[in-house]
C-alpha positions, 0 to 999 in steps of 0.5 A: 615347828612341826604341822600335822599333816592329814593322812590319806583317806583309805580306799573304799571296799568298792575300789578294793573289790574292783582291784580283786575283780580285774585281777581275777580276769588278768591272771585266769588268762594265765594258764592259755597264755602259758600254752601259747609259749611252747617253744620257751621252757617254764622257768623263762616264762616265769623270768620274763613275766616278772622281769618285765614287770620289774622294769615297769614298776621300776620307777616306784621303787623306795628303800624300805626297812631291811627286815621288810626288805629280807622278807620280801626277798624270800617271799621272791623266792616263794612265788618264783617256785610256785610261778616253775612248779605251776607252769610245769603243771601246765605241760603235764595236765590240762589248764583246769585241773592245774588252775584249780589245784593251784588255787587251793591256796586259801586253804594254806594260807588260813593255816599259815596266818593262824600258826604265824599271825595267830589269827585264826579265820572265823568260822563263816569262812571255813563254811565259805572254803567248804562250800568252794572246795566242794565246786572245785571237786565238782569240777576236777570230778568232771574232768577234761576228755582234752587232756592228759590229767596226769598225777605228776601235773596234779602234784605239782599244781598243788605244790604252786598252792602251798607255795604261793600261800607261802608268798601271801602269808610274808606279802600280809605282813610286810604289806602292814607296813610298805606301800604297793609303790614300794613293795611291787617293785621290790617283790617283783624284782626278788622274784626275777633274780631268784627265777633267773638264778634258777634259769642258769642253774637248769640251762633254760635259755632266755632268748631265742623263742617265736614271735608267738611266745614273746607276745604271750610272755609280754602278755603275761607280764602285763596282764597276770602280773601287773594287773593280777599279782600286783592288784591282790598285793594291794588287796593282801594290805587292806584284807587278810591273805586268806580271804584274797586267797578264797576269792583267787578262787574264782580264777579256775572258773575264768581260766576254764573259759578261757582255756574252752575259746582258746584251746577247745579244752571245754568243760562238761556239765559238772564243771559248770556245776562245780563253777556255780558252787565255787562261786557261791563258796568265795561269796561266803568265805569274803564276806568284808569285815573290819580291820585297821587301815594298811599303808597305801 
């Protein structure tokens, strides 16, 4: 005899808008934390960052089906390149330009869920995007007198975009079907092995860093990637990829402020102009609306 066993209900919009809040906060840290590492080169930064992130979320792990298994390895693969070309970007240009480059990530993202989902993004969120692009121009116009702003760190912070829109796009679909206990884990661990192959094949070493850079690097791995990463793969269940990605888009605006105490990278008039409008963009472009309920 078999009993019917009542489903858990689903978190309200507010615990989902609190997880995206404190996510925001933990990864627009990133960037300076990055800065604070001089001595370590970006691949083992990035391998440290979600290895001990691994080692953390390790007892969670379940097995899960093995086309959701595949899936999430290679979105591993995805976010271990945009994780390299990211924190490249930030040793060629200054942190706001690479966090805003990277966060174009909606943009690729909305093109990625309506070629793979067919889910084309409503018209008020391309009117949200248009309106946090604009901010995010306004802020890249204004510049940075503390940087260098080279093209090369440019390319690859938009590079970081494309693929971590790539990496959401897969996380969207296999998180439809696995919970976050299971899937952080997993997708963090893919991550690891994939950076750590990488790490060999370049001859970045793992060890051998200042006390300074493993406190930024332990840093990161606690703040960005399990409170930020973790916290948008949870959100990424219950909401489209797009619209995690648009409100990512308020990272540049946090990073700028952290990067202005800590670095003395400050941001000029039109930065904090282009702030405001970016704001007001992610405001419109994630607005709620209904979609089915996503495993835990």
């Amino acid at each position: 005899m078999t009993t019917n066993r009542p489903h858990p209900a689903p978190p309200s919009a507010r615990r989902v808008g609190v997880v995206l809040a404190v996510g925001i906060l933990a990864v627009s840290t990133a960037g300076t934390l990055v800065r604070f590492a001089p001595d370590a080169a970006p691949l083992t930064i990035a391998f440290w960052r979600v290895a001990i992130a691994t080692l953390i979320l390790l007892p969670g792990a379940r097995p899960v089906a093995r086309r959701d298994a595949w899936l999430t390895i290679l979105g591993g693969l995805f976010l271990a390149l945009h994780f390299w070309t990211w924190f490249l970007s930030l040793r060629e240009t200054t942190v706001m330009r690479s966090t805003l480059l990277v966060c174009l990530t909606p943009v690729w993202a909305a093109g990625f869920e309506w070629w793979f989902f067919k889910a084309p993004p409503k018209p008020r969120f391309w009117v949200g995007i248009t309106i946090a692009l604009t901010g995010v121009g306004t802020m890249v116009a204004g510049g940075n007198a503390s940087g260098t702003g080279g093209a090369w760190g440019d390319a690859l912070a938009a590079l970081g975009g494309v693929l971590g829109a790539a990496y959401f796009t897969i996380g969207r679909g296999v998180r439809a079907r696995v919970p976050i206990a299971h899937y952080g884990p997993l997708s963090c661990g893919a991550t690891a092995a994939w950076l750590g192959v990488l790490a060999l094949l370049t001859g970045s070493p793992l060890t051998g860093f200042a006390d300074q850079s493993w406190l930024a690097i332990v840093g990161l791995a606690l703040g960005p990637q399990l409170l930020g990463h973790l916290g948008f793969n949870y959100a990424v269940g219950r909401l489209p990829a797009a619209v995690v990605a648009a409100v990512i888009l308020l990272e540049p605006v946090g990073a700028t402020a952290v990067a202005a105490v800590a670095l003395g990278e400050k941001p000029g008039i039109l930065d904090g102009l282009g702030g405001l409008i970016t704001l007001v963009g992610v405001a419109v472009a994630a607005m709620p609306r209904r979609q089915a309920t996503l495993p835990g």
